[in-house]
N, C-alpha and C positions, 0 to 999 in steps of 0.2 A: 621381599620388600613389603613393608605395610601402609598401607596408605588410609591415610588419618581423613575423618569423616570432615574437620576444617579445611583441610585441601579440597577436600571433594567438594563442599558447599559455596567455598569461591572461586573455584576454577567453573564452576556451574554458573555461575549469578555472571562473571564475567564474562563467559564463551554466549551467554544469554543476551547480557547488554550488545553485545560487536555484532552476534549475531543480528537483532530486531536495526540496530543502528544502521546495519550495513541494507537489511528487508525494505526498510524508509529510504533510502536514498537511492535503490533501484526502482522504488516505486516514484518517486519524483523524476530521478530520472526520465522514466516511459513517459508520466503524463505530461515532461514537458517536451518531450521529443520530437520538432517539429512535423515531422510524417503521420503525426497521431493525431495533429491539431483539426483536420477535417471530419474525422471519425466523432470526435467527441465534441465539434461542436454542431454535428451531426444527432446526435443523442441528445444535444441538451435542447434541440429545438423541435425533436421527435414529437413532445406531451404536445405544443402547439398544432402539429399538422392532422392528431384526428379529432381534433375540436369542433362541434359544430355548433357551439354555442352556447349558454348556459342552461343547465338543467333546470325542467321545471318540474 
């Protein structure tokens, strides 16, 4: 069986697109995952708490 460089180069681009598609919407999934909501708004207020004030 031979397999033609055109199959190969769209079966590539497409297995590519579902893949990254599917990467994106695990990753929205986690960051909206309620369980996670403390952690991260834990981090976002992390830069505040070793502030002591502005550099001089």
């Amino acid at each position: 069986m031979i397999v033609e460089h055109a199959f190969l180069v769209g079966f590539s681009k497409s297995f590519g697109l579902f893949y990254l598609i599917a990467l994106s919407i695990a990753v929205v999934i986690y960051a909206m995952w309620p369980s996670n909501k403390k952690r991260f708004d834990d981090a976002a207020q992390s830069i505040f708490h070793d502030e002591g004030g502005p550099c001089r």
